[in-house]
C-alpha positions as CSV (number, residue, x, y, z in Angstrom):
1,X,-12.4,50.9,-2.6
2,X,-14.6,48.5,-4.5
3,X,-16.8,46.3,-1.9
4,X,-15.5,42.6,-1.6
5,X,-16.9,40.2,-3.7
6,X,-20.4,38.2,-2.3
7,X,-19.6,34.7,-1.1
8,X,-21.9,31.8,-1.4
9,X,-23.8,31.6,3.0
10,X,-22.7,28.0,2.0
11,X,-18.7,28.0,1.7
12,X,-19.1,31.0,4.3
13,X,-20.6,28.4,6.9
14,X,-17.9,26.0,6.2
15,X,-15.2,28.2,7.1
16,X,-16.5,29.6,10.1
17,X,-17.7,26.3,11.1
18,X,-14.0,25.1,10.5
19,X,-12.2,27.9,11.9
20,X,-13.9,27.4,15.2
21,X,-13.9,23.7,15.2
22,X,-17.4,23.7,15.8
23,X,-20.3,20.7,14.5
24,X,-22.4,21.6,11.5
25,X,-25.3,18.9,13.0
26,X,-26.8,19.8,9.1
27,X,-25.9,20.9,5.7
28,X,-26.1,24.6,5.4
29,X,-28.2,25.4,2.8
30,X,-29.5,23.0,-0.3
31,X,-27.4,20.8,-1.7
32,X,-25.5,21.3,-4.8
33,X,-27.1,20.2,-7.5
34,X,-24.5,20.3,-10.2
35,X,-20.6,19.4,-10.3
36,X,-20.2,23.2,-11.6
37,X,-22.1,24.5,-8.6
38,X,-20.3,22.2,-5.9
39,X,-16.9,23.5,-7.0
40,X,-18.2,27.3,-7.0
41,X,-18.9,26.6,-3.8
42,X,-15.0,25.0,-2.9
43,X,-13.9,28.0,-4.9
44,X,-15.7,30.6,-2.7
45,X,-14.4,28.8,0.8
46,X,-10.8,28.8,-0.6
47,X,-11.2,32.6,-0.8
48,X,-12.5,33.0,2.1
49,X,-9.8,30.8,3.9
50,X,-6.7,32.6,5.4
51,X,-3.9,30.5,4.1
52,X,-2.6,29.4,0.5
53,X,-3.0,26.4,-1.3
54,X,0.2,23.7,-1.2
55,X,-1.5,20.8,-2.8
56,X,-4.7,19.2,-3.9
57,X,-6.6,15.9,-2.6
58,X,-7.7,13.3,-5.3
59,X,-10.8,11.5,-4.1
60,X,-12.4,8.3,-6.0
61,X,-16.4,9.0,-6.8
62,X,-18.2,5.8,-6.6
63,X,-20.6,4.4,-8.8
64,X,-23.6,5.2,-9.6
65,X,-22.4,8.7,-8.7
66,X,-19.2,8.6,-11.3
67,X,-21.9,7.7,-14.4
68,X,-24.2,10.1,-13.8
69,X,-21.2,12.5,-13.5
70,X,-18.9,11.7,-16.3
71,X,-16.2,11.9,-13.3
72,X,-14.1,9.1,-11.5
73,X,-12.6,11.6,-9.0
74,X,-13.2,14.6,-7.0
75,X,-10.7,17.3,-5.8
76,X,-10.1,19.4,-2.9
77,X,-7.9,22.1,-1.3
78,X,-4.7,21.0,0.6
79,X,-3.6,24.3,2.5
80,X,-0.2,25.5,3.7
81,X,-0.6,25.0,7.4
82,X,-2.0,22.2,7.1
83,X,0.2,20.2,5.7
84,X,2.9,18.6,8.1
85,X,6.0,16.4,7.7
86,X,6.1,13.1,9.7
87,X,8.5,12.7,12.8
88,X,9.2,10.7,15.1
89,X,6.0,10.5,17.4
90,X,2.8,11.1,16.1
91,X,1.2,13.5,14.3
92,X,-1.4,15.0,15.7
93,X,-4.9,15.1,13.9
94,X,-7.3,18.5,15.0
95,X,-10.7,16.3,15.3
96,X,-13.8,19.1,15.5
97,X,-16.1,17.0,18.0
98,X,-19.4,15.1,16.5
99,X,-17.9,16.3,13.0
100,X,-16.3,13.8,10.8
101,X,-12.8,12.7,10.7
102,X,-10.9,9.7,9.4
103,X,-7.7,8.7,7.9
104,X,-6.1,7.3,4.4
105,X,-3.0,5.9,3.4
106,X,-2.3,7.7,0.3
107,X,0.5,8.0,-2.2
108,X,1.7,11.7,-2.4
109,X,3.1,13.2,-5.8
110,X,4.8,16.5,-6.0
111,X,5.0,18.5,-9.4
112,X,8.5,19.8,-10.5
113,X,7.2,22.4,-13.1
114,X,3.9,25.0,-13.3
115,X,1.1,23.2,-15.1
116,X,-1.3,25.6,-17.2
117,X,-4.7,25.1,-17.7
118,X,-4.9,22.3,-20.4
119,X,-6.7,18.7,-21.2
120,X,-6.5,15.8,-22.8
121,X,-3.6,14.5,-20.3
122,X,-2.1,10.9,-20.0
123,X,0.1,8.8,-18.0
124,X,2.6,9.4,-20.4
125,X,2.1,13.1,-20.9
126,X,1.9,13.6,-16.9
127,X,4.6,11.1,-15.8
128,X,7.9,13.8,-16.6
129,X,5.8,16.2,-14.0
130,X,6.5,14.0,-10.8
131,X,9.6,15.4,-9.1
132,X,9.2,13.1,-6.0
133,X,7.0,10.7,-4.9
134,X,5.7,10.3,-0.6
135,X,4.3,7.7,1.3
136,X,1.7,9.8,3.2
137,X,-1.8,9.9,4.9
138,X,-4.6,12.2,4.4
139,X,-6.6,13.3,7.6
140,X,-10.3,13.5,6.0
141,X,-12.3,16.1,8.1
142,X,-15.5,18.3,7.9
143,X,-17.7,20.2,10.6
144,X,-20.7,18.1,8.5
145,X,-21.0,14.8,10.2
146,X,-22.5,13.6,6.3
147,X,-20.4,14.8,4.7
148,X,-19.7,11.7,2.8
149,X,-23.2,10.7,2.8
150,X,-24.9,12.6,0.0
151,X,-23.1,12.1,-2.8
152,X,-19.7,13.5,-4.3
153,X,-21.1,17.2,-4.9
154,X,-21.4,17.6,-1.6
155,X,-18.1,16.1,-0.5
156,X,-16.9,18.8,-3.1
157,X,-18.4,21.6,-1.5
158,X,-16.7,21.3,1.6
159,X,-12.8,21.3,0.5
160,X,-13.1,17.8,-0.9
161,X,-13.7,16.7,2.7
162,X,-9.5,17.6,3.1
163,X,-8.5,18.2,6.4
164,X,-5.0,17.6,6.2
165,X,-1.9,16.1,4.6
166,X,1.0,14.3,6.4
167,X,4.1,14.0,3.9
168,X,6.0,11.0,4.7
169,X,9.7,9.9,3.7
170,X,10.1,10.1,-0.1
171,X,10.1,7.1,-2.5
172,X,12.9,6.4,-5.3
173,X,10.4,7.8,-7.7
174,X,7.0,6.4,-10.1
175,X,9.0,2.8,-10.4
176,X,8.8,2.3,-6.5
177,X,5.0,2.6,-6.9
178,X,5.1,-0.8,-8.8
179,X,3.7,-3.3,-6.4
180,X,4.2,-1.3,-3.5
181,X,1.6,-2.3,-0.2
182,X,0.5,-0.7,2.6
183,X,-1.6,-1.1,5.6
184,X,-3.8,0.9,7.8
185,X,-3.6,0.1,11.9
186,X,-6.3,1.9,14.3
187,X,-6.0,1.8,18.2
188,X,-3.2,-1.6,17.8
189,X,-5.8,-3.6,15.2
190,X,-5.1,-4.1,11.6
191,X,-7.9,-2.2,9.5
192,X,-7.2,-2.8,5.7
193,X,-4.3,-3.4,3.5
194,X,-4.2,-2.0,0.1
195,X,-1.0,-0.5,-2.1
196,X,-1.0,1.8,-4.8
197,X,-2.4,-0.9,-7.0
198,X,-5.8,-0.3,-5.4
199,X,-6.2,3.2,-6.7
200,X,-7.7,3.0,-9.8
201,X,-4.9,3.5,-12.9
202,X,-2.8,4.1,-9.8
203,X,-1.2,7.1,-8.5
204,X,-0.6,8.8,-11.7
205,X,-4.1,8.0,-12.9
206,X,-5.0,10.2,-10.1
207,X,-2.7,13.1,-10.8
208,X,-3.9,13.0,-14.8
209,X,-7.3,13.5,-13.4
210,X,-6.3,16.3,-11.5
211,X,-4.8,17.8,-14.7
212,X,-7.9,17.9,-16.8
213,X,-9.6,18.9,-13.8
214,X,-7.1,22.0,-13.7
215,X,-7.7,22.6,-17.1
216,X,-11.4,23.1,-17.3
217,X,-11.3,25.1,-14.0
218,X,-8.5,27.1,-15.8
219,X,-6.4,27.5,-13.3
220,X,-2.3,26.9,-13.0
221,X,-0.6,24.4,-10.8
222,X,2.8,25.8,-9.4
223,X,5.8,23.8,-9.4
224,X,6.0,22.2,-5.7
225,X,2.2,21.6,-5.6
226,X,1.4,18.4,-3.7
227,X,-0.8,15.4,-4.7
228,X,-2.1,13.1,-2.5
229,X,-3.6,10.4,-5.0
230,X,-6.2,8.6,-3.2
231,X,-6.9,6.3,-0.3
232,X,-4.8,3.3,-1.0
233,X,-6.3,1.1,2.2
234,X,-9.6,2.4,2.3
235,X,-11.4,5.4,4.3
236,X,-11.5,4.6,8.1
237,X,-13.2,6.7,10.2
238,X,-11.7,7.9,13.7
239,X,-12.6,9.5,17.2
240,X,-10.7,11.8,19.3
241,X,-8.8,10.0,21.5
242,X,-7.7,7.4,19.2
243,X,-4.1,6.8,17.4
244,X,-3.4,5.0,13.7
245,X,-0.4,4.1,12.1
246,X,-0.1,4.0,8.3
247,X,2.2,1.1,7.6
248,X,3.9,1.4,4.2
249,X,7.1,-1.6,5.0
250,X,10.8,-0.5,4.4
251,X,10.0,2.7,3.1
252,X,8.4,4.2,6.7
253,X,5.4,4.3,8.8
254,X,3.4,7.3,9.8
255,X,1.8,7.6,13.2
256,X,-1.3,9.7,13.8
257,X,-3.1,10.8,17.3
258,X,-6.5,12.3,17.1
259,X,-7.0,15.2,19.1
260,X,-10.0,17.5,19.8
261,X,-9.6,20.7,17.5
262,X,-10.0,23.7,19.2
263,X,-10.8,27.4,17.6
């Protein structure tokens, strides 16, 4: 039997660090120092994670960061179990204590087909892909308290910073997304508002940078795969022990309680 592949002490730390819901205080080893090398990283945690891929996050990269990149978004893992559909109450968001954790509003797009590996994408081109459209919020979490704090290859290292999906009610499709607002509540007090105008070229400006993402990586999206576009409201941060409601109007509003993970 041929030995398992070596994975990077880096994506290795992650995932243990993860799986037991335990701080990283610091990074755990040197930082990436290329886009290539951040997401060989991602690539190696993903392996080493016990659960499939469902969706992807779409993350904006600030300036000066997206110049010296080329790049106006990064990507990271969604997995299986740890995406959840919105009830009633709240859903609960695993917090791993002096970690970091916050919340987005976000636009969720779901493709209808497989995607191959290809560029040169557009709104046009990627528009027929989008089988359903979500109101939905993005729990951001990592063991690494800075994870957000050294640039986007970091960020990339550790799943995007993705701890989480919550799929929402669905919306009648792109044309909803036209004008559509949102606001973000933490602990009773109104944080942000924003709407899918906030996200740069919107939504599907998000998903056609995930396909030419997909196609230099060279990998296939399956039909079904879940994309959650981008913080429409901003990126709050949150403590265990507190509660947030996304508030997207008619179309529904999600309620979150943070909770301490455990292992």
């Amino acid at each position: 039997m041929a030995d398992a592949p070596a994975r990077d002490l880096r994506a290795a730390a992650f995932v243990a660090a993860r799986r037991g819901a335990q701080a990283l205080p610091v990074y755990p080893g040197a930082y990436p120092a290329t886009e290539a090398e951040a997401y060989a990283v991602q690539a190696d945690a993903i392996a080493l994670w016990p659960d499939s891929v469902a969706g992807w996050k779409v993350g904006l990269i600030q300036p000066p960061f997206a110049a010296a990149l080329g790049r106006s978004r990064l990507f990271g893992p969604i997995f299986a179990r740890h995406v959840v559909v919105a009830g009633e109450g709240p859903s609960a968001f695993p917090c791993i204590p002096n970690g970091f954790a916050a919340v987005e509003a976000e636009y969720v797009l779901q493709l209808g087909a497989d995607v191959p590996p290809s560029e040169g994408w557009t709104a046009d081109r990627a528009a027929p892909l989008v089988s359903a459209v979500h109101i939905g919020v993005e729990f951001a979490g990592s063991p690494f308290p800075g994870i957000n704090d050294h640039g986007p290859l970091v960020t990339i290292s550790d799943f995007g910073n993705n701890a989480g999906l919550v799929l929402g009610p669905p919306l009648a499709g792109l044309a909803a997304l036209e004008g559509h607002r949102c606001a973000m509540w933490i602990d009773g007090e109104k944080i942000a508002d924003g709407g899918a105008h906030t996200i740069p070229g919107g939504p599907l400006g998000s998903l056609v940078e995930l396909l030419n993402h997909n196609g230099r990586m060279g990998g296939t999206l399956p039909a079904g795969t879940l994309v959650s576009t981008g913080a429409a409201t901003g990126v709050h941060a949150v403590r265990i022990g507190q509660s947030a409601v996304a508030d997207f109007g008619a179309d529904g509003r999600i309620a979150m309680a943070m909770q301490e993970a455990s292992a």
